[in-house]
C-alpha angles and dihedrals in degrees: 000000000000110000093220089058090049088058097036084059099053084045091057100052098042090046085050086046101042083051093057096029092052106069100029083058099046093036106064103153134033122305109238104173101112088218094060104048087041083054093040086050093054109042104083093057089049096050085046099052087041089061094038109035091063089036087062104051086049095044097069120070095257122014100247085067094054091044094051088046086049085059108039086050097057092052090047097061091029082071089051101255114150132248106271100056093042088059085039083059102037080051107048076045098066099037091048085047097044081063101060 
């Protein structure tokens, strides 16, 4: 085994530890400033829409169907409709777009 991969891979994962171990070490009690827990609320939905919203413009065969499906999708769910018929819909989307 390459000695470089052997260190790149203890760096990664105390740079992943350090990453988890840090805050719950320096925050011991409950976080009262009204800006961070808004941040720290929000930041798993950003971080979600930051991995999907580019996965599914490349995830159709051209862009402009991914896109249509992107927004489809998001009215969809904007009028309350679940999961499953929303992906039913983005789905019949692309395919409907990938034709013309």
């Amino acid at each position: 085994m390459n000695s470089n991969l052997l260190i790149y891979i203890i760096l990664m994962i105390v740079v992943t530890n350090l990453i988890r171990v840090i805050p719950v070490t320096l925050i011991r009690g409950k976080i009262r400033n009204r800006f961070v827990r808004s941040f720290l609320y929000y930041v798993p939905y950003v971080t979600l829409a930051v991995m999907t919203v580019p996965a599914i413009v490349d995830a159709a065969s051209t862009p402009f169907a991914g896109i249509m499906a992107l927004v489809l999708g998001v009215i969809a769910a904007w009028y309350g409709l679940g999961l499953f018929p929303v992906a039913i819909i983005c789905c019949l989307t692309v395919f409907l777009a990938s034709l013309i």
